[in-house]
DRENFINU-651063 format. One line per field, with one value per residue: z, x, y of N, C-alpha, C in turn. Coordinates in Angstrom, 2 decimals, decimal comma, padded with zeros to 5 digits. Each point is the difference from the previous one (the first is absolute). Layout:
residues N
n.z <- Z/...
n.x <- X/...
n.y <- Y/...
ca.z <- Z/...
ca.x <- X/...
ca.y <- Y/...
c.z <- Z/...
c.x <- X/...
c.y <- Y/...
end
This chain:
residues 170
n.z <- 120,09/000,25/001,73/000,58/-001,32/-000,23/001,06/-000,21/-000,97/000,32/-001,07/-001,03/000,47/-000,92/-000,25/000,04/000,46/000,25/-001,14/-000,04/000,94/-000,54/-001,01/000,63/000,81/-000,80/-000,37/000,07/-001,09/000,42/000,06/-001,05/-000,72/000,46/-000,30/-001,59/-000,22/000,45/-001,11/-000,82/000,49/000,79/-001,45/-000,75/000,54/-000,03/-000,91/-000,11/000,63/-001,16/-000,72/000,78/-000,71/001,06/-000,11/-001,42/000,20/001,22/000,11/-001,22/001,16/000,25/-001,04/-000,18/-000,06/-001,22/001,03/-000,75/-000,60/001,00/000,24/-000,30/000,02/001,55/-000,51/-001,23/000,94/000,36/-000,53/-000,15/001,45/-000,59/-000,94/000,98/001,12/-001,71/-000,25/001,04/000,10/-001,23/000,80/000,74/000,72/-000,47/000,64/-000,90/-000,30/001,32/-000,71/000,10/001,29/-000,09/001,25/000,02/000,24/-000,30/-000,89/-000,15/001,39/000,36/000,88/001,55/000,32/-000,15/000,14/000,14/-000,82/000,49/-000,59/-000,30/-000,13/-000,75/000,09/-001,09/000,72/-001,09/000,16/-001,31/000,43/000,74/000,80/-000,76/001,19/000,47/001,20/001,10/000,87/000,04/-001,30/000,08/001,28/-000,77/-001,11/001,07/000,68/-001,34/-000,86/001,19/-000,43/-001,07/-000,33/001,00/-001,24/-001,05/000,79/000,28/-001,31/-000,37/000,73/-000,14/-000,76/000,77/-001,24/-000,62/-000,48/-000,07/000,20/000,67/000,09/000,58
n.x <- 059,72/-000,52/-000,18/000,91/000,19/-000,19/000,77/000,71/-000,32/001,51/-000,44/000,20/-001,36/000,09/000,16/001,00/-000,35/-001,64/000,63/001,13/-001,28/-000,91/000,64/-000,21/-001,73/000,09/-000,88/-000,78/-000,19/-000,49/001,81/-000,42/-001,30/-000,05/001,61/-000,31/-000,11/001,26/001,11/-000,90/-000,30/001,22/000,27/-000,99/000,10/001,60/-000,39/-001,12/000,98/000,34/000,26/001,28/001,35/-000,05/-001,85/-000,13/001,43/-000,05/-001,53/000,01/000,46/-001,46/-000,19/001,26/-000,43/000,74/000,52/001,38/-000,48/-000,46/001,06/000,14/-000,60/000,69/001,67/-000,25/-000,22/001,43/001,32/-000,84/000,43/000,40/000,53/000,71/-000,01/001,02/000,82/000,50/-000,50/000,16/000,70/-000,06/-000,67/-001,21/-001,55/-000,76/-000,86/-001,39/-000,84/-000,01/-001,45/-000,55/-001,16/-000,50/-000,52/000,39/-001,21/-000,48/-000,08/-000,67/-000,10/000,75/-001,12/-000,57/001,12/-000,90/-000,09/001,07/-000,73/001,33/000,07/001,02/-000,43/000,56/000,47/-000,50/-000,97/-000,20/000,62/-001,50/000,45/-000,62/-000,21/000,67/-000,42/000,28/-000,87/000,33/-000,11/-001,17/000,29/000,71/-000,78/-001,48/000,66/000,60/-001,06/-000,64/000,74/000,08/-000,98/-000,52/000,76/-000,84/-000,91/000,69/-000,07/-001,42/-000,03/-001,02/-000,42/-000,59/-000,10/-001,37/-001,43/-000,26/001,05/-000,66/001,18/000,60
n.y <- 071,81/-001,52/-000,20/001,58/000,05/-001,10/000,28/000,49/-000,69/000,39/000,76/-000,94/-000,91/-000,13/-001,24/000,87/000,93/-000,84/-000,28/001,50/000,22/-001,15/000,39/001,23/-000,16/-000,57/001,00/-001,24/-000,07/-000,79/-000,31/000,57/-000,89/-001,17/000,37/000,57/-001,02/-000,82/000,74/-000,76/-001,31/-000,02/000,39/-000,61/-001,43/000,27/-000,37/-000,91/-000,38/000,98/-000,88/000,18/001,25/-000,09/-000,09/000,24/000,32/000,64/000,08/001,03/000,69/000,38/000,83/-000,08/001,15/000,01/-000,02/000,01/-001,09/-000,38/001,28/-000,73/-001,26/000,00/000,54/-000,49/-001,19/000,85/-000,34/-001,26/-000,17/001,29/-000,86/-001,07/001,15/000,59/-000,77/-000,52/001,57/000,22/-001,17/000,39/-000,36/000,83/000,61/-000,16/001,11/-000,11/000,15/-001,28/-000,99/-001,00/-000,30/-001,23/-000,13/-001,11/-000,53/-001,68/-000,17/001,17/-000,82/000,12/-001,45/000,41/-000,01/000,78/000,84/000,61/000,56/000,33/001,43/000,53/001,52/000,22/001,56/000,18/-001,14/-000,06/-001,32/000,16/000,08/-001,02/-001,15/-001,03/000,36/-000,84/-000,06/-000,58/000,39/000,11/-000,96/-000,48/000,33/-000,20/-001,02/-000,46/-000,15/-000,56/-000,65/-000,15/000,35/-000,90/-000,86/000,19/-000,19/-001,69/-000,47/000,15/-000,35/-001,06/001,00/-000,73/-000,68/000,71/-000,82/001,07/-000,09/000,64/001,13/-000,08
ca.z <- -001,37/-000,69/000,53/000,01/-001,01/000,29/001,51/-000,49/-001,73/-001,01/-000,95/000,22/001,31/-000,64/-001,24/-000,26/001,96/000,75/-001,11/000,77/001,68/-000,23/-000,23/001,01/001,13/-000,57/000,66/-001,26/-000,19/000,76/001,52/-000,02/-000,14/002,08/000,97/-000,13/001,08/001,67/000,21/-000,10/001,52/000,92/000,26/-000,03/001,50/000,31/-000,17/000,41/001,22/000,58/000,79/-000,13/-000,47/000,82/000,21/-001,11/000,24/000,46/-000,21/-000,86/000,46/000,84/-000,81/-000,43/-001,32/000,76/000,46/-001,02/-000,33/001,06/000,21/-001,63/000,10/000,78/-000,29/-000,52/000,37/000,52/-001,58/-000,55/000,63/-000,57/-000,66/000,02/000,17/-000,46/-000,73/000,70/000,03/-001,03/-000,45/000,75/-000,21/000,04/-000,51/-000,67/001,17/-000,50/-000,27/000,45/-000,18/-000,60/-000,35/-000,26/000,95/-000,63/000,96/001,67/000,51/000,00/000,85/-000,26/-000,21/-000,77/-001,51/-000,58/000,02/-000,44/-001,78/000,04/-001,47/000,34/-001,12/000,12/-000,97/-001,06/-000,14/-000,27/000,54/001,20/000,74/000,81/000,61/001,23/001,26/000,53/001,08/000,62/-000,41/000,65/001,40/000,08/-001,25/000,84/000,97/-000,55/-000,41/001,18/000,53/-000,74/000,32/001,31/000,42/-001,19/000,78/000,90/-000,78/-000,03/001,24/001,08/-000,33/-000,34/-000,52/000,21/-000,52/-001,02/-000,59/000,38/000,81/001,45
ca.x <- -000,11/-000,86/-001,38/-001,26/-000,68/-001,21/-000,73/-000,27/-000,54/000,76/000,67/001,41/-000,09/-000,38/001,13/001,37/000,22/-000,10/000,48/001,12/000,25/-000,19/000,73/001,16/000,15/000,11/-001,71/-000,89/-001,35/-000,97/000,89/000,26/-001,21/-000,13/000,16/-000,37/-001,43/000,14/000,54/-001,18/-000,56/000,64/000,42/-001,18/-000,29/000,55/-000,65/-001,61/-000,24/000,68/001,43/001,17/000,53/000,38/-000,72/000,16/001,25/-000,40/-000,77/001,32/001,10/-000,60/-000,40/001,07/000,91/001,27/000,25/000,12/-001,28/-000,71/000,22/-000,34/-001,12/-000,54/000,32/-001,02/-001,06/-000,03/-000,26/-001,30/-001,33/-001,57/-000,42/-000,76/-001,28/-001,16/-000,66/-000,98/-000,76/-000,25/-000,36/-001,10/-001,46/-000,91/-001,09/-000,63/-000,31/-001,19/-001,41/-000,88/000,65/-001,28/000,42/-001,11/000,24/000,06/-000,50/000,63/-000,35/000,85/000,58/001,56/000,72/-000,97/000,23/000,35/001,16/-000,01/000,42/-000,14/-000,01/000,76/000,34/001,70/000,32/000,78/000,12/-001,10/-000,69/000,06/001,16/-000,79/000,06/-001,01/000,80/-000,96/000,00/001,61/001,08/-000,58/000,09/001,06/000,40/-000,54/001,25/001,14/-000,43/000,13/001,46/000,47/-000,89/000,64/001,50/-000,10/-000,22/000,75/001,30/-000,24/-000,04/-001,19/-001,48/-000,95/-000,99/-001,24/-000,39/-000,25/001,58/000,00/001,21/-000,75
ca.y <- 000,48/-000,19/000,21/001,09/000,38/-000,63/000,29/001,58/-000,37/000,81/-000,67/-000,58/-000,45/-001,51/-000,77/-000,28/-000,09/-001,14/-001,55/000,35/-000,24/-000,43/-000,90/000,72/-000,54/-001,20/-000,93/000,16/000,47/-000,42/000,41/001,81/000,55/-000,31/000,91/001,08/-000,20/000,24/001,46/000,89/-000,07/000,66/001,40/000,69/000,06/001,20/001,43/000,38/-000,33/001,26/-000,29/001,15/-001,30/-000,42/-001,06/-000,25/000,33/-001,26/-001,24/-000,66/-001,16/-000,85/-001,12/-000,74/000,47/000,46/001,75/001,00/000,25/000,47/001,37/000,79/-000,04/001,05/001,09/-000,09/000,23/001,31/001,10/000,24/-000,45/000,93/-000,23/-001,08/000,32/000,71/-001,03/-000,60/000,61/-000,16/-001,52/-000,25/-000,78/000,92/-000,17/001,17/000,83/-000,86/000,69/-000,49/-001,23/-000,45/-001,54/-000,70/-001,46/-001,05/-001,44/-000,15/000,51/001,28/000,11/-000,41/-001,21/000,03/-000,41/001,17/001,24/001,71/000,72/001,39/000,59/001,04/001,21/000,63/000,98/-000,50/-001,70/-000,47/-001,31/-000,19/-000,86/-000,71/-000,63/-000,55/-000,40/-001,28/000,31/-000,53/000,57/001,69/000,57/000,45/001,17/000,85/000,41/000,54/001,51/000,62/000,37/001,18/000,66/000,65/000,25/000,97/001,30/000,73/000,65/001,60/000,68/000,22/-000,26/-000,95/000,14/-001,33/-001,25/000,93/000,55/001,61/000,56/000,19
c.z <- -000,75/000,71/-000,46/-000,96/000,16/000,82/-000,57/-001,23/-001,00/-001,46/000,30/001,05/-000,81/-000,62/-000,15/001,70/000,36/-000,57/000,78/001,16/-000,03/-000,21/000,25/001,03/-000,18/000,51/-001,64/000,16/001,42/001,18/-000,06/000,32/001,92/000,14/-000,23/000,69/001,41/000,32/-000,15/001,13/000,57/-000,15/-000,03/001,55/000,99/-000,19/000,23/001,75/000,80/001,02/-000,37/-000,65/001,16/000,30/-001,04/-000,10/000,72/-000,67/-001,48/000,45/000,70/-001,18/-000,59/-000,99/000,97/000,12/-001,15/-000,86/000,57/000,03/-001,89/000,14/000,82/-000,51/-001,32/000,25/001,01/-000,90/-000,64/000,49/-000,46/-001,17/-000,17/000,85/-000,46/-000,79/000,65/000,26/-001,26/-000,37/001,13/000,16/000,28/-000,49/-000,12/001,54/-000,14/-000,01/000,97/000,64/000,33/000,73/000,46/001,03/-000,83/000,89/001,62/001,08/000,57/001,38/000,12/-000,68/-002,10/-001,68/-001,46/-001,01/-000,56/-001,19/000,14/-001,81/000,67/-001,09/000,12/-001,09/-001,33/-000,48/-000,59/000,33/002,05/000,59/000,94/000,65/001,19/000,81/000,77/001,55/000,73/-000,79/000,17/000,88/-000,23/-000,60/001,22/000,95/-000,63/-000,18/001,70/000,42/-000,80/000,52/001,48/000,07/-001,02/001,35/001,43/-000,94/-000,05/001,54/000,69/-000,30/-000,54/-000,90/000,63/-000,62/-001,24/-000,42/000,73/001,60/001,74/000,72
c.x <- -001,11/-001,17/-000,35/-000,25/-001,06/-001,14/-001,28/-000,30/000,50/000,84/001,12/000,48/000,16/000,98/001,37/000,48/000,12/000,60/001,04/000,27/000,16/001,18/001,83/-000,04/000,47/-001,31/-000,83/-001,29/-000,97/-000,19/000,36/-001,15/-000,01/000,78/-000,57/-001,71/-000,36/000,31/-000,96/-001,12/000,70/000,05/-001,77/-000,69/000,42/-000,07/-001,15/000,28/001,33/001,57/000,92/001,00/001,22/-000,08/-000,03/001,24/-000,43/-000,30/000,85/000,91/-000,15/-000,26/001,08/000,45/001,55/-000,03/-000,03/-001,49/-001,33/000,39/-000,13/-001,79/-000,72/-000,50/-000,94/-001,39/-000,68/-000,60/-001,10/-001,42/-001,49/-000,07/-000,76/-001,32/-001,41/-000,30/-001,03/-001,34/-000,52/-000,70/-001,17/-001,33/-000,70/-000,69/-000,61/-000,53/-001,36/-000,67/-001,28/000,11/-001,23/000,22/-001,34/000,24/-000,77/-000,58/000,42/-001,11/000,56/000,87/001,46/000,50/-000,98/000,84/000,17/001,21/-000,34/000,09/000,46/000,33/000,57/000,15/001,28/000,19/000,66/-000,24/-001,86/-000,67/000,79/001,10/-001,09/000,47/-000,92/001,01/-000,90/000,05/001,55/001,16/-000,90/000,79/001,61/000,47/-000,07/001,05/000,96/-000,19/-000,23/001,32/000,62/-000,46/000,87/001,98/-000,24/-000,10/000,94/001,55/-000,37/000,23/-001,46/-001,47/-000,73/-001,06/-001,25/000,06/-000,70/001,09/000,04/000,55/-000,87/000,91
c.y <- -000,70/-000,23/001,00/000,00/-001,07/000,56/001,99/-000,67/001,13/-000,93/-001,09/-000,62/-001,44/-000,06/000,12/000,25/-000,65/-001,36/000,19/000,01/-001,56/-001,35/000,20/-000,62/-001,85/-001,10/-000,39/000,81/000,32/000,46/001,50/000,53/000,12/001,20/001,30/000,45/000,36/001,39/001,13/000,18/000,72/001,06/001,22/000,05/000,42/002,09/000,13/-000,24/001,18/-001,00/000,33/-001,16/-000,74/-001,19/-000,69/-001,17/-001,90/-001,21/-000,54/-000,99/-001,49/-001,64/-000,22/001,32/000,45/001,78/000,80/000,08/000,38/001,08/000,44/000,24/001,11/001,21/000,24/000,73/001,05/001,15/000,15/-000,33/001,08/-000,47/-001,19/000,16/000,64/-001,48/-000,63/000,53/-000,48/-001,21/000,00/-000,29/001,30/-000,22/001,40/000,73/-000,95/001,33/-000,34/-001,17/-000,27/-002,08/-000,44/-001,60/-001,08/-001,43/000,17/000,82/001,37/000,13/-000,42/-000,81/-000,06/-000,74/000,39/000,50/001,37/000,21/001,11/000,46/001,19/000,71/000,11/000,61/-000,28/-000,66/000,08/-000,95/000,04/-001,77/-000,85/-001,09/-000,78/-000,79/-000,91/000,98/000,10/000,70/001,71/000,10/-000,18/001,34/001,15/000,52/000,55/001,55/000,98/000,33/000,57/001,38/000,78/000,71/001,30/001,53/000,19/000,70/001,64/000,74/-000,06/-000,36/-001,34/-000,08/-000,61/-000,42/000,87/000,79/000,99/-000,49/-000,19/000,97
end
């Protein structure tokens, strides 16, 4: 009763609920803020990570709550797992679409070991001031693999086609 509303950011998620879970559960302050905290971890990481309330059910128990509560919780968290997923959608990290991307190499010599760094400047739809930055050789070749692998699980999720090095389909 007083995660989800937190969890989904529906009215009346604040103040007389939580004083009442609160001092029902016979915890202070501090010690409500920790558990409402933890319930909020579990239960949001449970829904971005699509677990059933079985599993849910579980690991509850795993951490000391007693049964009857743990199956409230579950059950809960049955009932409203689309909502805490549209929340989560909602709270989520996104970035504008880019327009453009624009970068410049910095001192140093231009080679591997060279010292150097990357400038880059990024257009993004929407965004009057470009998303600038600079990376050192060593954090390139990591951004480089991550982004390669993404990249590669992005097309084996579609079913196949490889991009080039010019975006275009093979």
């Amino acid at each position: 009763q007083v995660v989800v509303p937190l969890l989904v950011g529906s009215q009346g998620a604040e103040g007389k609920p939580i004083a009442h879970a609160v001092s029902e559960a016979c915890l202070d302050d501090s010690e409500g803020r920790a558990v409402l905290a933890a319930m909020h971890i579990v239960m949001s990481s449970a829904a971005k990570h699509n677990v059933d309330e079985a599993t849910v059910l579980d690991e509850l128990e795993q951490l000391g709550l007693p049964n009857e509560h743990a199956q409230a919780i579950a059950r809960v968290y049955k009932l409203r797992l689309s909502d805490i997923r549209d929340a989560a959608q909602r709270q989520s990290f996104h970035l504008p679409r880019m327009e453009s991307v624009a970068y410049r190499i910095q001192g140093g010599d231009h080679g591997p070991e060279g010292g150097g760094t990357a400038a880059f400047r990024l257009g993004m739809l929407g965004r009057h001031t470009p998303l600038e930055f600079e990376v050192s050789p060593e954090m390139l070749s990591v951004l480089h693999t991550s982004l390669m692998s993404a990249q590669e699980a992005l097309h084996t999720a579609e079913g196949g086609s490889r991009a080039t090095k010019t975006g275009r389909s093979e």
